[in-house]
Structures are given as structure tokens and as C-alpha cells.
N, C-alpha and C positions, 0 to 999 in steps of 0.2 A: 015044743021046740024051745031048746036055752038061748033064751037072750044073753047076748055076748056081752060083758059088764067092762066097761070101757074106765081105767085109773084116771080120775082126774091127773091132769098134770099141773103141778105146781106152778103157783101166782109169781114171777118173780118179780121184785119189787123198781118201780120203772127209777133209772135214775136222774135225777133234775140235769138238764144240760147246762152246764160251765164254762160256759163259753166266755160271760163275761169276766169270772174270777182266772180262769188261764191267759185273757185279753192283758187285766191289771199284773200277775204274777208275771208275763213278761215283759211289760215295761217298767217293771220292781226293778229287774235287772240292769237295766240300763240308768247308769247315777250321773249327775250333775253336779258338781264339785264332788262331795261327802255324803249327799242324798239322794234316794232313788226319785226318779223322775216324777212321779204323781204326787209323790211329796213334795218334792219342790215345785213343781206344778202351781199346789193348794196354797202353800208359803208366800210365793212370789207373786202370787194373783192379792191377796191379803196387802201385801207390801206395797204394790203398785197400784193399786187401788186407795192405798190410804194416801201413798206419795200424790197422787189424781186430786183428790183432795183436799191437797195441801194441808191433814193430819198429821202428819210425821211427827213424832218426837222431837226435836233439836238439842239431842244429847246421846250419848257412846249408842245407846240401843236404835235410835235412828238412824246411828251412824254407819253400824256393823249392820244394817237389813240391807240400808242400801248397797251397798260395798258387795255383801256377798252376794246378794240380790245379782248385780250386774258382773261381779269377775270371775264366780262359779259358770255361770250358763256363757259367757263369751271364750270362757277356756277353753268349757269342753268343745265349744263349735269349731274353736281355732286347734284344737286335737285331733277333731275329725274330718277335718278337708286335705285330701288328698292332697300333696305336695306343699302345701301352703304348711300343714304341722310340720314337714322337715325343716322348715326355715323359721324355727319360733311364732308359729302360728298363735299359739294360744298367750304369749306376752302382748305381742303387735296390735291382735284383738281388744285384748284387755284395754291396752293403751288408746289407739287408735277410734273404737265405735265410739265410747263418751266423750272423748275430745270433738267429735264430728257433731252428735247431739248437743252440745252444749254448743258448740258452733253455730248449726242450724235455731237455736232455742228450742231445742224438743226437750230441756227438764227443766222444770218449774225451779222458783229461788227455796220453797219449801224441801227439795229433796238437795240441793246443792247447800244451802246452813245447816245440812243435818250433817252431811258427808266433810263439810269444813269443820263443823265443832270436835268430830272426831279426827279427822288427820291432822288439823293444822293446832286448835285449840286445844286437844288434848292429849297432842305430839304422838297418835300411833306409830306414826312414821319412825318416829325415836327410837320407839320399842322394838317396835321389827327389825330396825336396824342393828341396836344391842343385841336383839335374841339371837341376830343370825348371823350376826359375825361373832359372836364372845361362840355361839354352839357351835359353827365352824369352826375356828379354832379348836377350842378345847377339846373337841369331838375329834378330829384329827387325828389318826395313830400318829404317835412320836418317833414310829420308824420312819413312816412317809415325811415329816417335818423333818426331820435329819438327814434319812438318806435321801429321800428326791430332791430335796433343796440342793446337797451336793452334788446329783447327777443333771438338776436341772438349773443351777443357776448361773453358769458360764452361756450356756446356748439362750437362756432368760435372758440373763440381761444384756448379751452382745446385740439380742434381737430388737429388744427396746429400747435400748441406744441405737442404734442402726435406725428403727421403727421412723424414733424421734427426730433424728436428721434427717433423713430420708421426705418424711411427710413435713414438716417443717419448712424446710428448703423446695419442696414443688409445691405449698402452699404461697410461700414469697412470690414463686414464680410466675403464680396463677394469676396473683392479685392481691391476694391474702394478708394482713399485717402477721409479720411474724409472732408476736403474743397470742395472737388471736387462734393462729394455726396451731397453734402449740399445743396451747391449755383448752381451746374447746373442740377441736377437730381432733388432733391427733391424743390427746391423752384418754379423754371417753373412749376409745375404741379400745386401748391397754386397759381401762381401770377394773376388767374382769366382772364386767356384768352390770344391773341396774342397780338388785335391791344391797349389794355388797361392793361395789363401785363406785357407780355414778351417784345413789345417793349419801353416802361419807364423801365423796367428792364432791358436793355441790355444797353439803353445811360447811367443807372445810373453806372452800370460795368465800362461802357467803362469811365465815367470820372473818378471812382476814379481807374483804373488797369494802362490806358490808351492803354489798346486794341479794336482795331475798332468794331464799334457798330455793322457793319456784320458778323465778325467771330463770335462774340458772340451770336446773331440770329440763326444764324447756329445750332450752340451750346447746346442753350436753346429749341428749339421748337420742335425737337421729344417730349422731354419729357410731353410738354403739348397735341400733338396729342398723344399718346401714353395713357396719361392720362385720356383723355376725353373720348377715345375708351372703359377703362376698367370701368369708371364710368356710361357709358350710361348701360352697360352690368349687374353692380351691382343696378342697377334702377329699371333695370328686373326685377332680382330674388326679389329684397325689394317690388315689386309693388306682385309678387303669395305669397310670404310670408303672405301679410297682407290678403288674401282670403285668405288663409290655415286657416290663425289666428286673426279673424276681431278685439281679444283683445287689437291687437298691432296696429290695423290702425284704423285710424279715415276718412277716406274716400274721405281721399284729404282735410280734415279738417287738419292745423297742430296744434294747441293751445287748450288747452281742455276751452273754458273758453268762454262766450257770448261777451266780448268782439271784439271778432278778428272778429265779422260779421261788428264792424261799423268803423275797423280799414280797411276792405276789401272796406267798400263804400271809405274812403279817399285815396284809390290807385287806384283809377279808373282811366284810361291814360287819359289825355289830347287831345280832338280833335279837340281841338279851330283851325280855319280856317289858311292855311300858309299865313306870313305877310313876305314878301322879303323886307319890310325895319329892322322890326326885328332880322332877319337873320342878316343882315347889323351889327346889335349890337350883336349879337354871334358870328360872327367872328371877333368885336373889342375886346370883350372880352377875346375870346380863345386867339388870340393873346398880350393881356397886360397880362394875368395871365401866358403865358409862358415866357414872357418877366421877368415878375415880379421874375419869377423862378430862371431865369438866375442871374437879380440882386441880387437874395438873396443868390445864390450860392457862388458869388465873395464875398458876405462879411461871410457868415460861411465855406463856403469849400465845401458844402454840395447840391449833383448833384442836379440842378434845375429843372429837369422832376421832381423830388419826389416832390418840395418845391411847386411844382405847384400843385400839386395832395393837400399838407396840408392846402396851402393858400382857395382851391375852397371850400376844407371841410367845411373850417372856416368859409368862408365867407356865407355859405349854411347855416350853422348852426346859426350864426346870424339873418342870413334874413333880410340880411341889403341892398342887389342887388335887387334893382327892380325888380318887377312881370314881366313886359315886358321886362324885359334884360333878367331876366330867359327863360322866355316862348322862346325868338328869339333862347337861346342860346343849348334849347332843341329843336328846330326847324331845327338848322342848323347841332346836332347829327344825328336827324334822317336822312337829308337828306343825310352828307358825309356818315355815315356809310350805310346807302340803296343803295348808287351808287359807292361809290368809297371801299367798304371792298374788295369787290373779286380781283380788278383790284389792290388792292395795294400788296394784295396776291399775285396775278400774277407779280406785278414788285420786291418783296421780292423774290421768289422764281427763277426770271432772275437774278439776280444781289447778293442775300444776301444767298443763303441756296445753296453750292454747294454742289452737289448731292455723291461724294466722300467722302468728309469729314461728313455727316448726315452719310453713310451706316457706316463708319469706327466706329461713335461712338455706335453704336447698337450693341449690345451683349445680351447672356438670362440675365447675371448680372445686366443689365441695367433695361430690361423687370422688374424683381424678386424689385428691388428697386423701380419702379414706381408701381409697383403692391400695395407693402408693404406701400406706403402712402396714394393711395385710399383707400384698405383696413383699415388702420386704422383710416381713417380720418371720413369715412364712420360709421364706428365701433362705435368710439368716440360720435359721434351725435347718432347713437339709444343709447347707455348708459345715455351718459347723460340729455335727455330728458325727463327722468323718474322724475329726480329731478326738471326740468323747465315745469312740466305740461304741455308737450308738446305731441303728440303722437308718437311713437320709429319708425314708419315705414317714417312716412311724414318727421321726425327730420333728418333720415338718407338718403332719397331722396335729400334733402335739401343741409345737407351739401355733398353729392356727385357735388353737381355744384360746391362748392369750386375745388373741379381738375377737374371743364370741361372746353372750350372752347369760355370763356363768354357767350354771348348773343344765341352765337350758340349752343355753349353748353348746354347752362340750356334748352333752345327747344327742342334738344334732346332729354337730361334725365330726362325732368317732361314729352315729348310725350311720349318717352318710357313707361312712368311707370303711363300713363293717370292720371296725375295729374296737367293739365294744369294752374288750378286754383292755385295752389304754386308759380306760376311764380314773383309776387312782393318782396316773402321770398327768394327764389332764387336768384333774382338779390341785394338783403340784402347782402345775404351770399357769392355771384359772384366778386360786384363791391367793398364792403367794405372788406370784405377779402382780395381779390384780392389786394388793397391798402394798407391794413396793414401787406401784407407779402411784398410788394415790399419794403414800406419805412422803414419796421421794417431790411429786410436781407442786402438794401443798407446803412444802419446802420451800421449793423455789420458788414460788409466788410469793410467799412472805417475802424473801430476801428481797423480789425486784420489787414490790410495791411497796 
């Protein structure tokens, strides 16, 4: 009888389970600031450990751990909370938790001399300021500097004059010394944001008061979170308005006119490839036009943050700066303000916003005055959009990013009110407003003081 001869079947090779390397590969995905989370995980454990310490450096590289350390990881948490990121979650964060720890004494003086030698001693604050207004600026298409200045600056500035009486005068009424209402309540909420605003606003204070540029940070910047909070919220109500009343909107259209379709193809961003030697030429630049500020300061009197803001103008408006000096010097915006906004958030709010003096100045009088210049600034653009063939709902979206939060702002309050498409009017109404209320109130303050 044949034995039946049975094929081995082949060994197949067992495979090792992976569990942990697909565990790390998906939280690769998930980044905090610029790094994937177990990276910075391993980074910020290193960092706060040595901060524990009291090893720190007390120099730029101690300075930039801490900074990133704290305004990377409090962004993204203030990006990811539901309803709280539509209302500049991830600035308020930034601001807000170190001022509380530093309140409470939860950071030792070793990580706070590490984070002052870099902001204050060896003036980051400066730089970021130069890099992100000379790259705004310059970065700018020259059509939006032309034509939206002319389509936006009658409803601009009747807004902000309005704004300023308006808030001014129910400040008096409230309580308020009219100076006081003026220049720290009602102008921070115009000056179009923190890092391109309030802070060229508070050095220009401080040069001509001669009170330190961080009391007066202190000072200024509720009023611009406070303002951005109540502009995302009238974005709303202006975004069901125009379904109630499709007469009054244009559908995220703002200009009634065929033009604005070939004015929308020339704002189209810039995605030309990063040039890290260009870069090189926007941070010469930022740096000679703050320079240039300072010289022109010493011979008119007149604070050289602003003079830098008029000179970039200028010089934009000529078009006399190289194409590639622009393009680097819009290259090197996006980059500081993509990496370094929250963390300099986070070293303002260690060192410049103590949490005492921000509760102290809070009152409903205060609330009722930042109200009263959203409100009417807001106001001001649906009216007079009527006259600028514009449409009343998109005109007053628009000018509500005048009191928001810059850049963060205007994302806010055109997501809010799905009109993302406004976003190049927006930053008209954000950057150039923003400018002509800083250089306009540092004006006036010279003259009355």
C-alpha cells in the first residue's frame, strides 16, 4: 500500500508586531509649534529639567529654549480648543498662562534672566518687530497698497475717526480722563494687532513719555484682546444679517463692480520656493530700515519705530526695492512670524504683562469703551459703504478687523463670518489702518506732551 506523501507547506516568516513603531509614527504626525510631538516631547523635558535646575544658560540660547519651550506647546493647545481658537485662542494662551505662573511664582528667577536677557537685553523684541513690519510691508503686492488704500481708505478712516470720538466721549462719560481713553483704551484696539501695533505703539509711547515700553504693553493690550473678542462676535451676527437680507450682502463679494475679480487674481500670495540667501537680504533690510528709523528719530524728535513703518511705506510705494529684496524680506515675515509669534507671546507675557496690574485695569467702564469703538467702527463701514459701492455687510466684516488681532485676527473674524475670501481687504484694512493709527496717535501725543 502507497503511503500518501504529504508537501511540506512552507515556513512563512512570522512578522514582529509594531505596534509600538505605528503607536510613535502617529504621534510623528501630530506637531507642536514646527516639531513633531515626541520630539518635542524629548526637547522640552531636557529644557525644563535644566530650567528645574536652575542650569539655564542666561544668554539668546537660554533664551529662545525657554520662549519656544512655552509659546509652541500653549499655541497649539489654544488652536485646539474648540470655540476658544475662534476667538485668538492660541495669542490669549500664549499671553495669559505665563503671566499667571509668574503671578502664582511657578518659574524660578533662573528661567525668567534667561528669557529677559533675550527679550529685553538683547532687544528680540526689536527684531521681530523690524522683520514683521519692514516684511509686511514690502511683501505686500503694490496693487493692494494702491488700489485698496483707495477703495479702503474713506470708510478707514471715517471709521477711526468716528471710532475715536465715539470711544473717547463714552470714556469721559464713564469716568475715564479723556487722555487716558484715548491713547490706552481706544487706540490699542485700532492699532491693528500686538506684534505690528501695540508693540511699535508702546516703544513709540515710551520714547516720547519716557515710560518703559513694558508698563505700557501691560497697559495697552487687554484692550486689543478684548477688542478682537467683541469684533469676531459682531462678524457673526453681520455674516445671519446678510442671509436674513441677501440685499445687504454680496456673498463674500465686497465691491459691486467687475473689477475686483482682476484685482482678486493680483493678490494672489506668493509661493515662490524659500531662498535662505534672500532671507539673508530681509533681514538686512529689516535691520537698516530700523536703523534708518532711529537716525531719523535723532534728527526730527520723532519715535523711530513709526519712522520705520513711513520710510517702508515709501519705499513700497515707489518700487524702487528690488523684487528679490522684497520677495526675501516677505520670506523672512513669514518665517519669524510662523515660529517665533507665540513664543514671543510667551516671553511678553513672562516678563512684560504683569498679571496684577492687567486685572486692576479691567472694569465694565472699560469693557462699555472697547465696546463703543467696535461698535462704531463697525457701524461706520456698513454706512458708508453705500456711498463707495461697496456691499454693507462685507464693508462692515472688513472694517471689524480694524479692532482685531492682526493676522490672527482677521482669520478669526472673516472664519467666523465664512468669508475667507475678504482676507486681502482685510489685511488693507488690518496693516494699513493699523499704521495710520499708530503714526497718526504717536503724533498727537508728541504735540500734547
Amino acid at each position: 500500500m502507497e503511503k500518501k506523501i504529504e508537501k511540506a507547506q512552507p515556513v512563512l516568516p512570522i512578522k514582529p508586531k509594531l505596534k509600538g513603531k505605528k503607536f510613535l509614527e502617529k504621534w510623528m504626525d501630530v506637531k507642536v509649534g514646527s516639531m513633531p510631538l515626541p520630539v518635542y516631547a524629548a526637547m522640552a523635558t531636557v529644557i525644563i529639567a535644566t530650567g528645574l535646575m536652575q542650569q539655564l544658560p542666561v544668554n539668546m540660547l537660554g533664551g529662545f529654549a525657554v520662549i519656544l519651550t512655552l509659546g509652541w506647546l500653549l499655541g497649539t493647545i489654544g488652536a485646539n480648543i474648540p470655540f476658544v481658537k475662534n476667538f485668538g485662542g492660541p495669542a490669549i494662551l500664549s499671553l495669559l498662562v505665563p503671566s499667571i505662573l509668574v503671578f502664582f511664582n511657578l518659574i524660578n528667577q533662573n528661567i525668567l534672566d534667561s528669557a529677559d536677557l533675550l527679550m529685553k537685553q538683547a532687544n528680540f523684541l526689536y527684531f521681530y518687530i523690524a522683520c514683521l513690519v519692514c516684511g509686511s510691508i514690502l511683501g505686500m503686492n503694490r496693487k493692494m497698497l494702491v488700489q485698496g488704500l483707495m477703495r479702503m481708505i474713506i470708510p478707514m478712516t471715517v471709521g477711526m475717526l468716528c471710532a475715536m470720538g465715539v470711544g473717547t466721549l463714552v470714556g469721559v462719560l464713564v469716568g475715564f480722563d479723556w487722555q487716558h481713553a484715548l491713547f490706552f483704551i481706544v487706540t490699542p484696539v485700532l492699532a491693528g494687532g500686538i506684534g505690528e501695533g501695540i508693540l511699535p505703539l508702546s516703544l513709540g509711547y515710551s520714547a516720547i513719555t519716557g515710560i518703559g515700553s513694558e508698563q505700557l504693553v501691560a497697559q495697552l493690550i487687554p484692550a486689543t484682546i478684548i477688542g478682537n473678542f467683541f469684533a469676531i462676535m459682531c462678524s457673526a451676527l453681520l455674516s445671519r444679517l446678510g442671509e436674513k437680507r441677501p440685499h445687504l450682502s454680496g456673498q463674500g463679494q465686497l465691491i459691486k463692480m467687475k473689477g475686483a475679480d482682476d484685482m482678486a487674481d493680483a493678490l494672489k500670495e506668493d509661493n515662490s520656493p524659500i531662498d535662505v540667501k534672500m532671507m539673508g537680504a530681509g533681514v538686512m533690510t529689516a535691520c537698516t530700515l530700523f536703523i534708518a528709523g532711529g537716525l531719523l528719530e535723532h534728527l526730527t524728535g520723532f519715535p523711530g519705530p513709526v519712522l520705520m513703518i513711513v520710510l517702508a511705506s515709501f519705499l513700497k510705494y515707489l518700487n524702487i526695492v528690488p523684487k528679490e529684496t522684497q520677495r526675501g524680506s516677505k520670506q523672512l515675515y513669514k518665517f519669524i512670524s510662523g515660529n517665533f509669534t507665540f513664543p514671543l507671546m510667551a516671553g511678553l507675557g513672562l516678563l512684560y504683562i504683569p498679571l496684577k496690574d492687567v486685572i486692576g485695569t479691567l472694569s465694565w467702564q472699560y469693557f462699555v469703551v472697547v465696546i463703543s469703538v467696535v461698535f462704531t467702527i463697525i457701524a461706520t463701514g456698513f454706512v458708508v459703504s453705500r456711498f463707495m459701492n461697496m456691499n454693507p455687510v462685507e464693508a462692515a466684516i472688513v472694517s471689524a478687523c480694524q479692532s482685531g488681532m492682526g493676522g490672527t485676527g482677521d482669520v478669526a473674524i472673516l472664519s467666523t463670518a465664512n468669508r475667507m475670501n475678504l482676507m486681502p481687504f482685510a489685511q488693507v484694512a488690518t496693516r494699513l489702518g493699523g499704521a495710520i493709527t499708530v503714526i497718526s496717535m504717536t503724533a498727537i501725543l508728541r504735540m500734547i506732551f
